[in-house]
N, C-alpha and C positions, 0 to 999 in steps of 0.2 A: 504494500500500500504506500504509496507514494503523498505527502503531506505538502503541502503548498507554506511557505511562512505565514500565508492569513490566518491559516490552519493554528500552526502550531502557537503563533501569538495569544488567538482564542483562547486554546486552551493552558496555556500558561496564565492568561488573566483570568479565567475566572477559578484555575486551581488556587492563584494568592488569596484571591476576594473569600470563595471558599476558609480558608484557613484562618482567615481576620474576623468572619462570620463567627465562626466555631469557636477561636479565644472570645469574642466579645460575649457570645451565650454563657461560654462558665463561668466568665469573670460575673453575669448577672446572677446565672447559677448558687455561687460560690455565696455572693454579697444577702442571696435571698436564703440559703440555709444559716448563714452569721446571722441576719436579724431574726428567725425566728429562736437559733438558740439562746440569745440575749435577752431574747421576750421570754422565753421560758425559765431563764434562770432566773431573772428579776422577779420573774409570778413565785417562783419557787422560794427564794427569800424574802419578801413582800410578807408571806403567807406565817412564817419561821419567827416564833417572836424570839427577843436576848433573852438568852440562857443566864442565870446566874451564875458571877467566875469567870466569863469570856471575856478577855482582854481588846482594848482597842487599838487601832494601829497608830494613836498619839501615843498611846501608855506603854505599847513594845517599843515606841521611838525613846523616848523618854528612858526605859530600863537602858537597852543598848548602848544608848547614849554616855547613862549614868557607869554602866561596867567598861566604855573604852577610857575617860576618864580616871578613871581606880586603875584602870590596868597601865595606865601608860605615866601615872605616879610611882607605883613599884618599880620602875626601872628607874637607871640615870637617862639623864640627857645626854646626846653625843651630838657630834655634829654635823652627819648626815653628809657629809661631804668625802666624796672618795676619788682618793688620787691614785694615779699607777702611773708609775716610774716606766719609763721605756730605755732598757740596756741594748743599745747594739752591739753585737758581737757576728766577727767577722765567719767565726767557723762553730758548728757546735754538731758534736755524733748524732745530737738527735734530726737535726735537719739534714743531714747529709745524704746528700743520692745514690753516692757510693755504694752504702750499706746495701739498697734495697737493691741493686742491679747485679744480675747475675754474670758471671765470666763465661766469655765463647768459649766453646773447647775448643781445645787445640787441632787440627785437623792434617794429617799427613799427607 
């Protein structure tokens, strides 16, 4: 079967259109099962009254807060600052090529 480029342009444009079709449905897809889980979760905590005991996400800040303070009392203070010395050195066994390169044999 012999294709003419009218041809073959055809169906290369409508395979793209196709495929930008079909991401755009999931991405609707996608955004329509996110809202209904979000409306279900909300109905499901809505519904759930406070437990007595359950802490809030001020009052866990507030703990955490209060134990990295304590914690970073115990220690000393340093100074946070780190320096490294750079030695040049000309020749050293461990960098050497030598080492790792094996000798020709000798061939008669």
């Amino acid at each position: 079967m012999d294709w003419s480029w009218s041809e073959m342009l055809w169906v290369a444009l409508i395979s793209i259109c196709l495929v930008f079709v079909v991401l755009v449905l999931l991405v609707w897809i996608m955004k329509f099962f996110g809202n209904i889980f979000v409306h279900r979760q909300a109905a499901a905590h809505a519904d759930k009254p406070a437990t007595q005991g359950q802490l809030h996400e001020e009052e866990i800040a507030a703990i955490t807060t209060a134990l990295k303070l304590y914690k970073s009392d115990l220690h000393d203070r340093e100074s946070e600052v780190l320096t490294i010395l750079s030695i040049k050195r000309a020749y050293s066994p461990w960098s050497s090529k030598i080492h790792g390169l094996t000798q020709m044999p000798f061939r008669k």
